[in-house]
Wavefront OBJ file of the C-alpha trace (Angstrom):
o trace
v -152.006 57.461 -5.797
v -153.924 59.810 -8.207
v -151.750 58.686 -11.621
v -150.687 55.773 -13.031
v -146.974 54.070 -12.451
v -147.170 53.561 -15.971
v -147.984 55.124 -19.486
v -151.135 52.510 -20.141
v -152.852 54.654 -22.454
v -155.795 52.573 -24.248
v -155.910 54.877 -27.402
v -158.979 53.974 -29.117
v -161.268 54.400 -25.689
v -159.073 58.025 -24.753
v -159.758 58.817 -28.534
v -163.714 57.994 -28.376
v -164.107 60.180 -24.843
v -162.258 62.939 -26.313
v -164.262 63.665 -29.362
v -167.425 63.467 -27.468
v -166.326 65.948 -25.044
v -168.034 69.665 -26.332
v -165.383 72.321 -25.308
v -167.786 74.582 -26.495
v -170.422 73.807 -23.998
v -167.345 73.571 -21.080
v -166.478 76.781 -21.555
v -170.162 78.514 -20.952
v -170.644 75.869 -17.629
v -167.215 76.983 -16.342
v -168.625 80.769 -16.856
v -171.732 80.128 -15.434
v -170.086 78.137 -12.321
v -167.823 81.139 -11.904
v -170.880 83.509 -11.920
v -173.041 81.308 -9.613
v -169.915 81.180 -7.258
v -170.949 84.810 -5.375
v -173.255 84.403 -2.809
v -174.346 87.707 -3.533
v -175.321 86.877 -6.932
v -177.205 83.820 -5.466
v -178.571 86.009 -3.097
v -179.935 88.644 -6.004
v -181.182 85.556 -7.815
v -183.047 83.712 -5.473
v -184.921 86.912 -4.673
v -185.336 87.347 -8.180
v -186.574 84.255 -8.866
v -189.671 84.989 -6.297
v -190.315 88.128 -8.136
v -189.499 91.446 -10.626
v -187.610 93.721 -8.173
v -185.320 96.969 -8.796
v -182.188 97.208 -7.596
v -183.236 99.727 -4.435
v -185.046 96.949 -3.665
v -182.096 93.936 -4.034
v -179.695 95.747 -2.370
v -182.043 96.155 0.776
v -183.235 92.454 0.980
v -179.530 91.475 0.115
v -178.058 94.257 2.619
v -175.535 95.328 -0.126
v -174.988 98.867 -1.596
v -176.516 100.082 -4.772
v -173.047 100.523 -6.474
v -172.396 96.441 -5.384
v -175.732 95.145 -6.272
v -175.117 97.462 -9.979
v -172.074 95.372 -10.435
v -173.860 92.294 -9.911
v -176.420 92.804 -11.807
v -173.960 93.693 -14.748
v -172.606 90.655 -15.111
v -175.701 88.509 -14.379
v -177.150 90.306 -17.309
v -173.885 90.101 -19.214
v -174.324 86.095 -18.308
v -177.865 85.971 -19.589
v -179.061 85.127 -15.880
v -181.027 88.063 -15.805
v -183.013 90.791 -18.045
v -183.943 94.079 -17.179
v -186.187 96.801 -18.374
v -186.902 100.071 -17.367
v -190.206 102.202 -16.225
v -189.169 105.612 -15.803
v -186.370 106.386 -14.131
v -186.606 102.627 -12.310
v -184.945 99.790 -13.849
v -186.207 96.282 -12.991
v -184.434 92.739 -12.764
v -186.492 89.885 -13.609
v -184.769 86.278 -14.464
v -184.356 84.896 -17.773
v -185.034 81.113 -18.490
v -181.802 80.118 -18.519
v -181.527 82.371 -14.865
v -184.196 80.681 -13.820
v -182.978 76.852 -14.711
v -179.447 77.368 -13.661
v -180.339 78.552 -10.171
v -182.863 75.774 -9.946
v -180.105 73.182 -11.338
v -177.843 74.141 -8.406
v -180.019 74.389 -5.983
v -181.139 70.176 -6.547
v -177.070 69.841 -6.309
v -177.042 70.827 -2.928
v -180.675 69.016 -1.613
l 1 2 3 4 5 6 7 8 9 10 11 12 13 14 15 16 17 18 19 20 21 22 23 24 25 26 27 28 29 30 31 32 33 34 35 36 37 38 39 40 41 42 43 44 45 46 47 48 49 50 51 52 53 54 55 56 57 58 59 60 61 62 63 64 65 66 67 68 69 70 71 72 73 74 75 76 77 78 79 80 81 82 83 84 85 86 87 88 89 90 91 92 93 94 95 96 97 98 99 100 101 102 103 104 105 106 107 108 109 110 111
């Protein structure tokens, strides 16, 4: 049901599609998919996107461990979902723009 009985391949429309598809720009969606796909890291950036918070604070409102929340944080920054800077001896997570749009992008997917 899903392919055709036939090889009915209309070459100059299949030709067209395919150089107007940006492999390039699929590859940083599929990462960013993967790294939306935690519902911790949803978690971390939804209270993020309310306000600056260290990551004491995340893994309390979360209810995750320091050492989890440090791994998620990693690769959110590592993503570009999230920037960080530090006061002290306290590091804070705020979002970046493209944190910021991402999480808002998904969350009209699922209104």
């Amino acid at each position: 049901m899903d392919s055709c009985d036939l090889l009915c391949l209309d070459l100059d429309a299949a030709e067209a599609v395919r150089a107007a598809l940006d492999r390039d720009s699929a590859a940083v969606l599929a990462a960013a998919a993967r790294t939306l796909a935690d519902p911790t890291r949803l978690l971390v950036l939804q209270a993020l996107a309310h306000r600056e918070l260290c990551g004491c604070d995340l893994g309390w409102i979360v209810g995750q461990s320091d050492k989890v929340i440090s791994h998620h944080l990693a690769r959110l920054r590592r993503d570009g979902l999230i920037a960080s800077r530090r006061e002290g001896r306290i590091v804070f997570a705020s979002l970046t723009e493209l944190g910021r749009s991402q999480l808002s992008a998904l969350e009209r997917l699922v209104a």
